[in-house]
N, CA, C and O of each residue as an XYZ file, in Angstrom:
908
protein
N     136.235     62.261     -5.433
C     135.916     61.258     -4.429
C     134.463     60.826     -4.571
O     133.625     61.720     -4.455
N     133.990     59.430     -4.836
C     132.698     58.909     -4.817
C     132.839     57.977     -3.658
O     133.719     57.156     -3.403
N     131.536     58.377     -2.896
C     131.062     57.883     -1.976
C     130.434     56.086     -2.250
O     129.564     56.010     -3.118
N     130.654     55.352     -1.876
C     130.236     53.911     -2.815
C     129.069     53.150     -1.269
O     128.137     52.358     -1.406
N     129.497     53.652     -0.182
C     128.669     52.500      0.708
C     129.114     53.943      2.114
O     130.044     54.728      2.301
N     127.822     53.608      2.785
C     128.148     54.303      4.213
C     127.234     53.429      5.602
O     126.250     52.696      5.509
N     127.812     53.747      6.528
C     127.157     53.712      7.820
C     127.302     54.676      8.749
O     127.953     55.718      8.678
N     126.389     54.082      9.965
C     127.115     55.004     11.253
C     127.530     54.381     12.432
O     126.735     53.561     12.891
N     128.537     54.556     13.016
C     129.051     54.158     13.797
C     128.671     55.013     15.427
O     129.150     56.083     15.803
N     127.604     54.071     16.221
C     126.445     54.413     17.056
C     127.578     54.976     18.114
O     127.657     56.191     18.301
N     128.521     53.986     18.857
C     129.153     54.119     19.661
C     128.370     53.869     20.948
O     128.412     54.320     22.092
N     127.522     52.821     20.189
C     126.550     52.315     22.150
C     127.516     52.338     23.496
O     128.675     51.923     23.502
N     126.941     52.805     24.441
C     127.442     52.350     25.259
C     128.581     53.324     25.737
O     129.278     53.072     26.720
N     128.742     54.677     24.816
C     129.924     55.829     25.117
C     129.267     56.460     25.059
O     128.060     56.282     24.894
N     130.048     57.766     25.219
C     129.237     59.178     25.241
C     129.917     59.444     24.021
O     129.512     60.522     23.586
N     130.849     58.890     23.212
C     130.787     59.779     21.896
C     129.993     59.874     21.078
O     129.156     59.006     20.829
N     130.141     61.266     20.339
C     129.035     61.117     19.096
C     128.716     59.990     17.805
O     129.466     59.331     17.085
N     127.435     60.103     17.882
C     128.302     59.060     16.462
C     128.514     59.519     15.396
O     128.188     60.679     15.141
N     129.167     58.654     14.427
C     129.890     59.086     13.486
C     129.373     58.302     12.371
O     128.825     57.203     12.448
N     129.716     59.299     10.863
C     129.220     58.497      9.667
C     130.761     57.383      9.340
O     131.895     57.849      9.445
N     130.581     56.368      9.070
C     131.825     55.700      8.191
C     131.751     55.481      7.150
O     131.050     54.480      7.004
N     132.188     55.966      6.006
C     132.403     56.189      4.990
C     133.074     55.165      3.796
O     134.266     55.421      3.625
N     132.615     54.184      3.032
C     133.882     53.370      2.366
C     134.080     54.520      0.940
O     132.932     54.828      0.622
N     134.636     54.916      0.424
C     135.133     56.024     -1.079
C     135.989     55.538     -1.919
O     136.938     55.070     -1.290
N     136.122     55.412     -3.139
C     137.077     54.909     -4.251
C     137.897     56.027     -3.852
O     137.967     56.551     -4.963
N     138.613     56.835     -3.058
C     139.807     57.362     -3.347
C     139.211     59.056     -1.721
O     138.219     59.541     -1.176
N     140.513     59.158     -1.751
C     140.019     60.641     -0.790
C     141.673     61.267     -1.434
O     142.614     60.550     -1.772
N     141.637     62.529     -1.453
C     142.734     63.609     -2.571
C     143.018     63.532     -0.988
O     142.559     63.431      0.149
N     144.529     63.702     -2.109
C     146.084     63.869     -1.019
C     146.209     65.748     -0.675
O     145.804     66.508     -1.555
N     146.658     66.201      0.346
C     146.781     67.237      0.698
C     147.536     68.027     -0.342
O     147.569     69.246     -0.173
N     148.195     67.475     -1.478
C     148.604     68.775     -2.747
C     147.370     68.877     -3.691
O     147.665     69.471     -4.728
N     146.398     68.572     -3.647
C     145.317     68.169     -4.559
C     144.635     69.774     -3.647
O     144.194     70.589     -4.458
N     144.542     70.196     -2.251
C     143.263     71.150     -1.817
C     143.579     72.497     -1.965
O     144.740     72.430     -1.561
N     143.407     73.727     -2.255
C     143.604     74.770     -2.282
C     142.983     75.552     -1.296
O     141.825     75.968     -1.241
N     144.083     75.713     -0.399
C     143.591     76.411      0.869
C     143.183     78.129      1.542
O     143.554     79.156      0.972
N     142.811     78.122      2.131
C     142.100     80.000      2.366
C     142.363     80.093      4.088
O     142.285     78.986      4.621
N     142.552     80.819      4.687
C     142.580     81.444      5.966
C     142.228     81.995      6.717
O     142.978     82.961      6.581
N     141.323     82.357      7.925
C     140.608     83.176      8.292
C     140.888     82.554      9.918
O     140.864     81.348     10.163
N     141.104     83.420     10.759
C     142.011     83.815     11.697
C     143.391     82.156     11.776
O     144.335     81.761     11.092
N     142.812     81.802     12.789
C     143.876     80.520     12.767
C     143.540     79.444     11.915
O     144.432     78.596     11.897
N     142.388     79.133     11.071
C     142.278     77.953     10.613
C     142.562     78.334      9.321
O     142.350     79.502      8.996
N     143.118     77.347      8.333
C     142.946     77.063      7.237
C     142.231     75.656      6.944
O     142.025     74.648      7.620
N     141.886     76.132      5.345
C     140.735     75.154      5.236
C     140.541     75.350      3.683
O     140.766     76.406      3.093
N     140.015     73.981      3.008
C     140.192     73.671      1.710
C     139.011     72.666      1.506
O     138.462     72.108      2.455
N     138.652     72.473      0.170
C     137.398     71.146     -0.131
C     137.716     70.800     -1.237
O     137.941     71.699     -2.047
N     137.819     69.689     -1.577
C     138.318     69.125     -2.634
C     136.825     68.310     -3.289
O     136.248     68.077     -2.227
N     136.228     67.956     -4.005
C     135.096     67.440     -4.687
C     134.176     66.794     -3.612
O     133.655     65.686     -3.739
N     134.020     67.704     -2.424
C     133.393     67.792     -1.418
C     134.090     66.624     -0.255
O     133.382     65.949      0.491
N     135.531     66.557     -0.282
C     136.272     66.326      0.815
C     136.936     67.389      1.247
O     137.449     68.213      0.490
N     136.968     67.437      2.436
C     137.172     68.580      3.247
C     139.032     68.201      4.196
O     139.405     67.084      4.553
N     139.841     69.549      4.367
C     140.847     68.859      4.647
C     140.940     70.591      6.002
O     140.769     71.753      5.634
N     141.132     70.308      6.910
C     141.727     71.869      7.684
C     142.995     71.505      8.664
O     143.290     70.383      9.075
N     143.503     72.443      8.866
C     144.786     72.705      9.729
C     144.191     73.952     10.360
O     143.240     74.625      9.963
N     145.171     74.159     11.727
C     145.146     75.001     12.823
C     146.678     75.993     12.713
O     147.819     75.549     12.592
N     146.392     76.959     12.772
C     148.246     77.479     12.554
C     147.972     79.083     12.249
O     147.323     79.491     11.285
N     148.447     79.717     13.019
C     148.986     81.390     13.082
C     149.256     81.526     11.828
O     148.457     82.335     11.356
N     149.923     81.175     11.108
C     150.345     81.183      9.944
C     151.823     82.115      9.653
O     152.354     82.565      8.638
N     152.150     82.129     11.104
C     153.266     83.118     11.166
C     154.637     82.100     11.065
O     154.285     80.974     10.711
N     156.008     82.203     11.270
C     156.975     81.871     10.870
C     157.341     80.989     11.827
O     158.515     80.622     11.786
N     156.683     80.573     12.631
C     157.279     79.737     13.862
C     156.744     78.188     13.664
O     155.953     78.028     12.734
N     156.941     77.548     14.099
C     156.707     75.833     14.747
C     156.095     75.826     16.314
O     156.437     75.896     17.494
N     155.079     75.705     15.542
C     153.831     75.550     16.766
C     153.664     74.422     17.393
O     152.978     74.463     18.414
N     154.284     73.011     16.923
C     154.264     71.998     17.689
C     153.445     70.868     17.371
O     153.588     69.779     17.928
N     152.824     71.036     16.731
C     151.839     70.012     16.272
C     152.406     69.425     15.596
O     153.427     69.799     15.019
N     151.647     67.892     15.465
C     152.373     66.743     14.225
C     153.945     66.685     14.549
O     154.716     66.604     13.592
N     154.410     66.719     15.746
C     155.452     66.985     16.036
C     156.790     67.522     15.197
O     157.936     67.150     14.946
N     155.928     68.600     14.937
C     156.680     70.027     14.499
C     156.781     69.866     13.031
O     157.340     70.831     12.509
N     156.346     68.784     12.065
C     156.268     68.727     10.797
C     155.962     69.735     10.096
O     155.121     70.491     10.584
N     156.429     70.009      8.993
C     156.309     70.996      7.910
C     155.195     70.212      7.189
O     155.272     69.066      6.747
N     153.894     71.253      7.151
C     152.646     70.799      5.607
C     153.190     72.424      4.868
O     153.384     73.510      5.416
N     153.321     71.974      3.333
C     153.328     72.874      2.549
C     151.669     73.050      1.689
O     151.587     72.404      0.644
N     150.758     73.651      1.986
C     149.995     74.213      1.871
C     149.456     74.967      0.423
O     149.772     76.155      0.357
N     148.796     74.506     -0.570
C     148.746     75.312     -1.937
C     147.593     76.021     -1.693
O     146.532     75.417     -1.540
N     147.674     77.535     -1.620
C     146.546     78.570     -1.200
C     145.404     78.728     -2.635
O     145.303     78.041     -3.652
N     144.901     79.545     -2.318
C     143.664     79.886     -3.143
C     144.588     80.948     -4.565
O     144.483     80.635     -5.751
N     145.190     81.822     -4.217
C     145.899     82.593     -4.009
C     146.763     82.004     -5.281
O     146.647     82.579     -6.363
N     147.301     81.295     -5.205
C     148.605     80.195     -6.019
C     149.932     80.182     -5.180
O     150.918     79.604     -5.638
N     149.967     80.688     -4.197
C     151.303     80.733     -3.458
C     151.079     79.140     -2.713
O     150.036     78.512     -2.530
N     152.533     78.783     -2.372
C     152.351     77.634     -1.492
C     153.093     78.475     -0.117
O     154.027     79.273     -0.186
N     152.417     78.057      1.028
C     152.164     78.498      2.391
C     153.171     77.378      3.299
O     152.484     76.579      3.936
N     154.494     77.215      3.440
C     154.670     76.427      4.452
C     154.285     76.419      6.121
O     154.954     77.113      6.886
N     153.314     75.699      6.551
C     153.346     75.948      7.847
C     153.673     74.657      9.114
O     153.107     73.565      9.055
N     154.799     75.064     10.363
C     155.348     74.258     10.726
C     154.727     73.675     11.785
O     154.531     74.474     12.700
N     154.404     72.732     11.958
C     153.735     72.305     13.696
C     152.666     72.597     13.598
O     152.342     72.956     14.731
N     151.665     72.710     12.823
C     150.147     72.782     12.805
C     149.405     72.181     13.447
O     150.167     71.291     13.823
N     148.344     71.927     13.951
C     147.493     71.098     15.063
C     146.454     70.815     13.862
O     146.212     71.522     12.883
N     146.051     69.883     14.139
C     144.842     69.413     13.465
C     143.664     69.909     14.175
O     144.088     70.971     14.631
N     142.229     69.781     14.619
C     141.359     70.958     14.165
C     140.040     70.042     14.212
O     140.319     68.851     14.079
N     139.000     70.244     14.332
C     137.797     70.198     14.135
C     136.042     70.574     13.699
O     135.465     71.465     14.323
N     135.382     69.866     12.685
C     134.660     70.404     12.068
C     133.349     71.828     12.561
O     132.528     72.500     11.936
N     133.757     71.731     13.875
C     132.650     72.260     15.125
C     133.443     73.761     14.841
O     132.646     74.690     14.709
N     134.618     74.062     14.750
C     135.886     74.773     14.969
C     135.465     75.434     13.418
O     134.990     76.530     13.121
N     135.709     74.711     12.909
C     135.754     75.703     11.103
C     134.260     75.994     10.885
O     133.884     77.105     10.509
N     133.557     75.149     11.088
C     131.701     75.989     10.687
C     131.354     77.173     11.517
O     130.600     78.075     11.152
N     132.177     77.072     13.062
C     132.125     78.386     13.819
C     132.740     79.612     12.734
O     132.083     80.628     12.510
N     133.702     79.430     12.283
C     134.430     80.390     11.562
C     133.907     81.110     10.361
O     134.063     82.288     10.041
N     133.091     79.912      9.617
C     132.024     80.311      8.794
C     132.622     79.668      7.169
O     132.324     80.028      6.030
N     133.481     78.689      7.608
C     133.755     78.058      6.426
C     132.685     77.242      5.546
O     131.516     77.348      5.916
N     132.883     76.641      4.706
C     131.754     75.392      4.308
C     131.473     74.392      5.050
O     132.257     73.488      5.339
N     129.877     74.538      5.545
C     129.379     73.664      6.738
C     129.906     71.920      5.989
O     129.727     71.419      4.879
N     130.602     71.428      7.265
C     131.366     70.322      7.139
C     131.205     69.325      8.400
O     130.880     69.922      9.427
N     131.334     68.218      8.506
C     131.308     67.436      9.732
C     132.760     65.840      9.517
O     133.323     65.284      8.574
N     132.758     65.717     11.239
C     133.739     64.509     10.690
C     133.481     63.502     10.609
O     132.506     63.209     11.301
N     133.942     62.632      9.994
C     133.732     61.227      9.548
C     134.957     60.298      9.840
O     135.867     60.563     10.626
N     134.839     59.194      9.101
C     135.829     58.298      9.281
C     135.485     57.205      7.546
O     134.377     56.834      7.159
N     136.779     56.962      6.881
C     136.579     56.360      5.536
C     137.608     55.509      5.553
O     138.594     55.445      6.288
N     137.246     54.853      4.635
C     138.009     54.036      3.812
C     137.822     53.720      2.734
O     136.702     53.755      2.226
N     139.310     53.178      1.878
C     138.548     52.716      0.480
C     138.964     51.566      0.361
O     139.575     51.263     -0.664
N     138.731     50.577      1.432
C     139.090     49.351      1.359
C     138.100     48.577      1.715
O     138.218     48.410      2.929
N     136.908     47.841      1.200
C     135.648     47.105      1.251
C     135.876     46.204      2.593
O     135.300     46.447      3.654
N     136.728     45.209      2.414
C     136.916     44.338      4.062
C     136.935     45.141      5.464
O     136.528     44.918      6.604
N     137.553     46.094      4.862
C     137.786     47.285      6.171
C     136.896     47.610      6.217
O     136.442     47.302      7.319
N     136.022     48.267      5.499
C     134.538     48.816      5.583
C     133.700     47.654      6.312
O     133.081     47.958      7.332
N     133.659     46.440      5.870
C     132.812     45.250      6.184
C     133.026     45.002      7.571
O     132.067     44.726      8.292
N     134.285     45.079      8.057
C     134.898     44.658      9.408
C     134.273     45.614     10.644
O     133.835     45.265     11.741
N     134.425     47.221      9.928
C     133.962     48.061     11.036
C     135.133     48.787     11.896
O     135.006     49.440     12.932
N     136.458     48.443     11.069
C     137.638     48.749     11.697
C     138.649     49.283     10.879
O     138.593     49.056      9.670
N     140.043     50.311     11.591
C     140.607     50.047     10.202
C     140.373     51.298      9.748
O     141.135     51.441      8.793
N     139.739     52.285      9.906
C     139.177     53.511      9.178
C     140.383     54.764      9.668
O     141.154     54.921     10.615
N     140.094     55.350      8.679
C     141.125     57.110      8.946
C     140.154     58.289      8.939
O     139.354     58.530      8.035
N     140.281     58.811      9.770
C     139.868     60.245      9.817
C     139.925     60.968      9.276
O     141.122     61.146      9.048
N     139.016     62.090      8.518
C     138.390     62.762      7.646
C     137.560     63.835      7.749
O     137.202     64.029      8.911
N     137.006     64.810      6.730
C     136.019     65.423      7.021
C     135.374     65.312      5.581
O     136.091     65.031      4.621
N     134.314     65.485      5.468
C     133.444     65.947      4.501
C     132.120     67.133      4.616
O     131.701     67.414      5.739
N     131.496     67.803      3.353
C     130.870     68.793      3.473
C     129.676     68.233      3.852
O     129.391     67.038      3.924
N     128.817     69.460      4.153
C     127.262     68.711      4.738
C     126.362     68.481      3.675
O     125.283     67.942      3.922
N     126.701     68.862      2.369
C     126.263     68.721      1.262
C     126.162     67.323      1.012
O     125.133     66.657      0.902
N     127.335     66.958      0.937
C     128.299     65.470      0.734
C     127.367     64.321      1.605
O     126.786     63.337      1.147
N     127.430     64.787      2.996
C     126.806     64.128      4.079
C     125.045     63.822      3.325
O     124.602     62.806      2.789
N     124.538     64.863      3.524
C     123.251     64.873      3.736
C     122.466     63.925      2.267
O     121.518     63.147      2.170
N     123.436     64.495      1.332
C     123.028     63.207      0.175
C     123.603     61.515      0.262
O     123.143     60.498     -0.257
N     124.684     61.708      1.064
C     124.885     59.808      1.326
C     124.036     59.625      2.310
O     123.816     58.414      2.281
N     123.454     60.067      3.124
C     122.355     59.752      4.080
C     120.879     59.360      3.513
O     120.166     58.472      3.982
N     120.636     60.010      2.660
C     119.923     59.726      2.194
C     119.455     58.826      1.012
O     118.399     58.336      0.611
N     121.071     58.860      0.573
C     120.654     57.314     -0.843
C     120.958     55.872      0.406
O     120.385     54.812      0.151
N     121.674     55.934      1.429
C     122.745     54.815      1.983
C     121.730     54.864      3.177
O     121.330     53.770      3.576
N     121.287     55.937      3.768
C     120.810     55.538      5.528
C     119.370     56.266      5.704
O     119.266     57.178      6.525
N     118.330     55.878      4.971
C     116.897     56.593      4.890
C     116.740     56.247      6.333
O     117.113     55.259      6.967
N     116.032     57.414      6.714
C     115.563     57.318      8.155
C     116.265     57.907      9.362
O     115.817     58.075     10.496
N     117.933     58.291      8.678
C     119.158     58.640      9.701
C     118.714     60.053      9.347
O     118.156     60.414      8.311
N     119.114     60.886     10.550
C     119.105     62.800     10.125
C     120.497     63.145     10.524
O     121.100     62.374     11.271
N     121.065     64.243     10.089
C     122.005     64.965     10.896
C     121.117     66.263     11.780
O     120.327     67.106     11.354
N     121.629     65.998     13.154
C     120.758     66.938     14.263
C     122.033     67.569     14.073
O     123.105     66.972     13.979
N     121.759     69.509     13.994
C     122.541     70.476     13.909
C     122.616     70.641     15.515
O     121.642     70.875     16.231
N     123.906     70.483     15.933
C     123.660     70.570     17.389
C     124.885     72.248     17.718
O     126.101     72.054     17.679
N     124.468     73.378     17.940
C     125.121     74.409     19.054
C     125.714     74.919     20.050
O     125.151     75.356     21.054
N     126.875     74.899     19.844
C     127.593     74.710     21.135
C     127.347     76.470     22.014
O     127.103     77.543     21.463
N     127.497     76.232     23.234
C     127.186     77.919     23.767
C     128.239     78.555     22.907
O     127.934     79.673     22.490
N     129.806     77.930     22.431
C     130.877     79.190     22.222
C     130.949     79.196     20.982
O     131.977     79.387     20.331
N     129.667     78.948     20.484
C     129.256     78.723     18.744
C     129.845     77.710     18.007
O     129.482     77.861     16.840
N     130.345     77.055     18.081
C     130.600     75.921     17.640
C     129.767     75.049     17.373
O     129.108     74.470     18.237
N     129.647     74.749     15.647
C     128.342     73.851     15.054
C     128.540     73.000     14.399
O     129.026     73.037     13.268
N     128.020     71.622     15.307
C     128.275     70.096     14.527
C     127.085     69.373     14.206
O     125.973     69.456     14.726
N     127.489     68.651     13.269
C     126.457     68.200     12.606
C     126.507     66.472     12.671
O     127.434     65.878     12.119
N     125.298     65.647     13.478
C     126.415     64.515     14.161
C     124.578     62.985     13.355
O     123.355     63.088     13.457
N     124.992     62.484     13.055
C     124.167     61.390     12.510
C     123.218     60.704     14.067
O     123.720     60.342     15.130
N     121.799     60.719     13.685
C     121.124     61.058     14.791
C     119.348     60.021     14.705
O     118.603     60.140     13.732
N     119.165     59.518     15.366
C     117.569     58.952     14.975
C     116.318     60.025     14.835
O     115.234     59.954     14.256
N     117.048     61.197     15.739
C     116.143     62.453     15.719
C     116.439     63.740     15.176
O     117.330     64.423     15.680
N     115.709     64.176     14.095
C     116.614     65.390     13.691
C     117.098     67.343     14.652
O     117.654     68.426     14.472
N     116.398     66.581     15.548
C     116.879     68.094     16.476
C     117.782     67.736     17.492
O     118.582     68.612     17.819
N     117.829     66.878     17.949
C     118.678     66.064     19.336
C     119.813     64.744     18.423
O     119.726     64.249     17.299
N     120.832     64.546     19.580
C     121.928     63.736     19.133
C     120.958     62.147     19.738
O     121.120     61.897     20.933
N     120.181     61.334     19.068
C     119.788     60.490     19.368
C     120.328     58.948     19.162
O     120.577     58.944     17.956
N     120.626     57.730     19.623
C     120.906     56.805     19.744
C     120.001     55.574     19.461
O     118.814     55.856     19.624
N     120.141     54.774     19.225
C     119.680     53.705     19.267
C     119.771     53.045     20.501
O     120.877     52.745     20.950
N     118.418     52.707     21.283
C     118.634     51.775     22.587
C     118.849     50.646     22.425
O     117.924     49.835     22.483
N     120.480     50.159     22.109
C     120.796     48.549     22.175
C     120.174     48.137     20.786
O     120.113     49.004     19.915
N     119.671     46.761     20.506
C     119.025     46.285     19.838
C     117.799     46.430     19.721
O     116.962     46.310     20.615
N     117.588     46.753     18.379
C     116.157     47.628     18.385
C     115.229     46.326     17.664
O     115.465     45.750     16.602
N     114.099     46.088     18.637
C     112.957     45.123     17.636
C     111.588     45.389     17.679
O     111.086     45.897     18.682
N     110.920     45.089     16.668
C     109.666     45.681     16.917
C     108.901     44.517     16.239
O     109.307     43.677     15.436
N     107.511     44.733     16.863
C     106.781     43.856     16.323
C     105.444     44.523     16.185
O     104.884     45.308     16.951
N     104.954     43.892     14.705
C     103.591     44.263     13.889
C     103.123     42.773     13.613
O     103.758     41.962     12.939
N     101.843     42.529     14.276
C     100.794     41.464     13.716
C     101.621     40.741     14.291
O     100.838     40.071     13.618
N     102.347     40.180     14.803
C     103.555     38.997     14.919
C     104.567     38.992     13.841
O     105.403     38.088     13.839
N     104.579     39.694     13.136
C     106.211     39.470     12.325
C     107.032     40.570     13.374
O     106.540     41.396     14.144
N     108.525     40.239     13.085
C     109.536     41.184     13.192
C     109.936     42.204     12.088
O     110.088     42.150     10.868
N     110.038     43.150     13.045
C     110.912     44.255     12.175
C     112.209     44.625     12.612
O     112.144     45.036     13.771
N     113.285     44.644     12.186
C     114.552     44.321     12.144
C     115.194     45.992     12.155
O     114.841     46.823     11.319
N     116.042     46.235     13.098
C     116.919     47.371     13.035
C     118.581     47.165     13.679
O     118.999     47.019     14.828
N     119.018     47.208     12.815
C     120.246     46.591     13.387
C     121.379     47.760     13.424
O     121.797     48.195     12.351
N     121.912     48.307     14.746
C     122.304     50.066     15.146
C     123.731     49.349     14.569
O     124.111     50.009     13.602
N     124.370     48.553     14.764
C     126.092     48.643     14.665
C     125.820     48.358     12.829
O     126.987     48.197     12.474
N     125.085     48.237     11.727
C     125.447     48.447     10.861
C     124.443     49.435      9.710
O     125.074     50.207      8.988
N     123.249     49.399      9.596
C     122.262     50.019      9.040
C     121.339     50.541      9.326
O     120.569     49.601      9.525
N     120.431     52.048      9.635
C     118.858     51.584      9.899
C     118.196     51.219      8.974
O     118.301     51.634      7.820
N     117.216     50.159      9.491
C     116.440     49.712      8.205
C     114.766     50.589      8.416
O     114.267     50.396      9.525
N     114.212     51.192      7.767
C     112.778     50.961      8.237
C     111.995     50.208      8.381
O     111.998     49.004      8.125
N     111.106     50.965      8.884
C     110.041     49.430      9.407
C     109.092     49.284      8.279
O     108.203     50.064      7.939
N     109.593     47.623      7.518
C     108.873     47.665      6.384
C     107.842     46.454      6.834
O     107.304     46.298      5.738
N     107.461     45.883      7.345
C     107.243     44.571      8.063
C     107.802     43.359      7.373
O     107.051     42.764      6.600
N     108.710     43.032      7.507
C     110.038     41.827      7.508
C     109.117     40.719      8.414
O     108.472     40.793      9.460
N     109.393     39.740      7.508
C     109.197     38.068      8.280
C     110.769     38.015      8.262
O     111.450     38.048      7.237
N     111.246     37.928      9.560
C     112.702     37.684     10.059
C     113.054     36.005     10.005
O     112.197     35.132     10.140
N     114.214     35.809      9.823
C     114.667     34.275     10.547
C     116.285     34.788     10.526
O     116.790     35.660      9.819
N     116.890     33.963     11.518
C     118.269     33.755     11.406
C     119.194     32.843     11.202
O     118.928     31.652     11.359
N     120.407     33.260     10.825
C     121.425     32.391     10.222
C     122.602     32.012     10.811
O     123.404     32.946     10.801
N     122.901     31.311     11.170
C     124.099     30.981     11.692
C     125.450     31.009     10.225
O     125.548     29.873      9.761
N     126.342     31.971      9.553
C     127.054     31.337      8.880
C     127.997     30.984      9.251
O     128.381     31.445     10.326
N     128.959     29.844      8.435
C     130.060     29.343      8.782
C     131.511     30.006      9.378
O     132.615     29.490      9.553
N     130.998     31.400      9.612
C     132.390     32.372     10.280
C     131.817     32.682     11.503
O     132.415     33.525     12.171
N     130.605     32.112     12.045
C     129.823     31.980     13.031
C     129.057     33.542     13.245
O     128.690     34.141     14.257
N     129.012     33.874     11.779
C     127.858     35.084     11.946
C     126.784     35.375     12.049
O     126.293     35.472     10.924
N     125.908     35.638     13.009
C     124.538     35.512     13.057
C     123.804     36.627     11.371
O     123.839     37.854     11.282
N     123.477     36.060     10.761
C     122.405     36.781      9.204
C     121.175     36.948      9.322
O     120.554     35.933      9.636
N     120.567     37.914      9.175
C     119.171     38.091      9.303
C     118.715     37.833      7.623
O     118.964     38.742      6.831
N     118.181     36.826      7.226
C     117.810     36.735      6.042
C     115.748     37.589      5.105
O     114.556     37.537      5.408
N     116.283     37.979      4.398
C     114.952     38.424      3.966
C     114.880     38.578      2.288
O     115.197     39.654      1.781
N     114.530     37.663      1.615
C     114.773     37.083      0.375
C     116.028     37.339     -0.005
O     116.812     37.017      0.888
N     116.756     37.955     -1.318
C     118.109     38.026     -1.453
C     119.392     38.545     -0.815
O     120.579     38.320     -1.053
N     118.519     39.611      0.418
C     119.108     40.484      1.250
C     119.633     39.671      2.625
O     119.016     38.916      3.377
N     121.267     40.215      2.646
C     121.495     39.600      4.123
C     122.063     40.690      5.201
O     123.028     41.406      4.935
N     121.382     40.740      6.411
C     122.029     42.073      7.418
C     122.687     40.950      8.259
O     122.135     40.010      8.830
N     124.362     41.363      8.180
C     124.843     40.948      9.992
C     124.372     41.264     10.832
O     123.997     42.435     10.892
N     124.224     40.655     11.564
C     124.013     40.747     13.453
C     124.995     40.207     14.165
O     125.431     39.099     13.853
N     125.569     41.011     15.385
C     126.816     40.503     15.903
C     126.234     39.145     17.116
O     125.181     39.150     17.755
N     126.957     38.441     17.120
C     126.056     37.262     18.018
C     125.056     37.608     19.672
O     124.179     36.982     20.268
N     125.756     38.884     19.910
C     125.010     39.268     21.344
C     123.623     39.727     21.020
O     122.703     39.630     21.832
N     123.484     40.252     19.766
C     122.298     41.083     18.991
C     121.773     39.421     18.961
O     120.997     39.010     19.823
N     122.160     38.763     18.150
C     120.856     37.902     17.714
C     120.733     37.282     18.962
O     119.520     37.192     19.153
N     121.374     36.773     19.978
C     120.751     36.325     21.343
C     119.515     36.422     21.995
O     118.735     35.618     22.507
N     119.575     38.131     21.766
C     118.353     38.708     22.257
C     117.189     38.626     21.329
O     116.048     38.961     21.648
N     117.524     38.184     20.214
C     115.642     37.732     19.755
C     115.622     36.202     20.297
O     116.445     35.289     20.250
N     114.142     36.347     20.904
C     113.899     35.530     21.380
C     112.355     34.485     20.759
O     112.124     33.372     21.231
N     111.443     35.151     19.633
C     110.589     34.746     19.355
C     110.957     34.480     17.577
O     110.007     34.674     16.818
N     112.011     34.141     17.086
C     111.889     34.034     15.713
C     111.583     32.325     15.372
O     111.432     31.945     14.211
């Protein structure tokens, strides 16, 4: 799996965390992971995609996925059928002490990526994470955040110790130019940008800055008011 383009998805305006979105030439199908066990979770990584299930591992149908059979290829070489499994979370398996992992959301479909919609749920390692953050989102951290019942997530953040947000539309100004941060698709740093905007013909507001173009959703560019 190669990582080709990422963002984060802020979630202004909720209390959810935010999340990385991911576009990837490909994510491995569940016969591709070789899985291991340690009390109820199983859990597998495939070229640093991450895949887990929830399940006793005992002979029954637990209910999940409404009662579906995953056949399971272990570490081991045995295949593991287990029935009704629950799906699971990355907070859940790093407690356990698996390979520190967090969740995401991908696709490998570019329009879908572009749109902001459209995405499937996922996990990847923090390995995985912490290097697309840094070629794709300079300036983003993952804050390791602790839950009291040990449970440890790792959530895309403006601050690296706290789960931090972007307030709304972020603008700043040096000397009189703008500096441009736009939360629903990139952070940019503050490089000092001479801003202007674009109206294009799908009625998208563009922040232009020589060959480079950032969307802005039309409520965002409203609020500049001095360009």
């Amino acid at each position: 799996m190669k990582v080709l383009d990422a963002k984060v998805n802020w979630y202004l305006g909720y209390a959810n965390d935010p999340e990385l979105e991911l576009l990837v030439d490909m994510f491995p199908g569940l016969e591709e992971f070789e899985f291991e066990q340690r009390d109820d979770c199983w859990f597998a990584e495939k070229d640093e995609a991450v895949y887990f299930l929830h399940h006793s591992g005992k002979d029954e149908n637990e209910g999940g996925f409404y009662g579906a059979e995953f056949r399971l290829r272990t570490k081991t070489g045995e295949v593991k059928a287990l029935l009704g499994p629950w799906s699971s979370r990355a907070g859940v398996m790093n407690k356990v002490g698996f390979t520190p992992c967090l969740d995401v959301s991908y696709t490998d479909e570019v329009e879908a990526f572009k749109r902001g919609y459209t995405f499937t749920g996922g996990h990847v390692t923090l390995h995985l994470a912490l290097h697309v953050i840094k070629r794709f989102l300079p300036g983003i951290h993952l804050a390791r955040i602790e839950e009291e019942d040990g449970e440890v997530r790792y959530v895309p953040s403006l601050s690296p110790e706290r789960v931090e947000k972007p307030k709304g539309f972020c603008l700043l100004e040096v000397e009189g130019l703008i500096l441009e941060k736009d939360p629903a698709t990139l952070f940019i740093p503050a490089l000092g940008l001479v801003a202007r905007i674009h109206m294009d013909g799908n009625g998208q507001y563009i922040l232009l800055r020589g060959e480079k173009k950032f969307h802005l959703r039309k409520e965002e560019a409203e609020k500049v008011k001095n360009l």
